[in-house]
N, C-alpha and C positions, 0 to 999 in steps of 0.2 A: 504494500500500500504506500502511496506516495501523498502527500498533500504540498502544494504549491503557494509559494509566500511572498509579502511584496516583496523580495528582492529580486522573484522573478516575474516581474510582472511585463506585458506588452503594451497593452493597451487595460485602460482603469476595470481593474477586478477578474481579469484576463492574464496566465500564463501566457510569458512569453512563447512561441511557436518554437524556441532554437533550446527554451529548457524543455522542453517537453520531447524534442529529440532527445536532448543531454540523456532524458527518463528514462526514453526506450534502449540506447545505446549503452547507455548502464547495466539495464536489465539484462541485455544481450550479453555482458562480458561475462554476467554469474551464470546464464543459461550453460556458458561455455564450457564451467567444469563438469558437466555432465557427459562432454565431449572427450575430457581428461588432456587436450593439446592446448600451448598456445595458439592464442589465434589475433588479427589485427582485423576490423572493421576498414572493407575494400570499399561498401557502398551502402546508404541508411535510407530509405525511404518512410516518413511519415505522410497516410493520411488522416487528416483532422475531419471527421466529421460534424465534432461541435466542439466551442469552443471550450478550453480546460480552464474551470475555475478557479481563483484563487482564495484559499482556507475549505475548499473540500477536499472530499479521501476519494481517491481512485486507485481500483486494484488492477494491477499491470499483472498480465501473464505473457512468459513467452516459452517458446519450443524450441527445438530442433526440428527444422522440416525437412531437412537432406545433407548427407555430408557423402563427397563424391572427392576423393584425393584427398586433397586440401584446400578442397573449397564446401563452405558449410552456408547453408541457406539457414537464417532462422526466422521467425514471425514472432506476432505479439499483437495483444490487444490489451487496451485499456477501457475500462467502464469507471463511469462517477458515483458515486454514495446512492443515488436513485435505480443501479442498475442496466442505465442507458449503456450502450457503447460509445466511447468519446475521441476513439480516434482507434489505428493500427498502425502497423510499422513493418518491415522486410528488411531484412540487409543481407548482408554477403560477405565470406569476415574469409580469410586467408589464413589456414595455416602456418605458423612458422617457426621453428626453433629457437632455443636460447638467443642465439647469438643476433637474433634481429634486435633484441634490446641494447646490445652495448657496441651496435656497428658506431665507426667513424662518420658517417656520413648516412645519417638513417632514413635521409630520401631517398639518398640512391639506391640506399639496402632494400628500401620496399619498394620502390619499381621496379626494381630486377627480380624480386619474390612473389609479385601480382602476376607477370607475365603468364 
């Protein structure tokens, strides 16, 4: 469960749009020890179906929907305190070993490990 506070706010009483990724991409990194691998977020898709209140509870799930190599699809939904659906998310997250955390150059390391 997640509840949104002014500091994240967008627009008056409204979660910003970019925390409310922040929420999902969060979600997705704990999804991942289910996976038991490192992994980097390749690409995050939210859609918002309504907007995400600020000082309500919304419970976030997400999954594992495929993992092919080292590339893992996850999903996720979010609903508010009433039960609604308030928005989803998709991403695509890259396997990669230790060593992508303490490259010299960790742009380069990850565009040559996305390919």
């Amino acid at each position: 469960m997640h509840r949104f506070a002014e500091g994240q706010v967008g627009a008056p009483g409204i979660a910003h749009g970019g925390a409310v990724a922040l929420a999902f991409d969060d979600l997705f990194g704990f999804a991942l020890y289910t996976v038991g691998s490192l992994a980097v977020t390749r690409s995050l898709t939210v859609d918002y179906r309504a907007p995400f209140r600020l000082h309500r509870t919304y419970t976030f799930r997400a999954r594992v929907a495929q993992h092919e190599g080292r590339r893992l699809l996850l999903h996720a939904d979010a609903w508010d305190d009433a039960g609604q659906k308030a928005g989803s998310a998709g991403a695509t997250f890259v396997v990669v070993g230790p060593e992508h955390f303490t490259a010299v150059d960790p742009e380069t390391q990850l565009e040559a490990e996305c390919r």
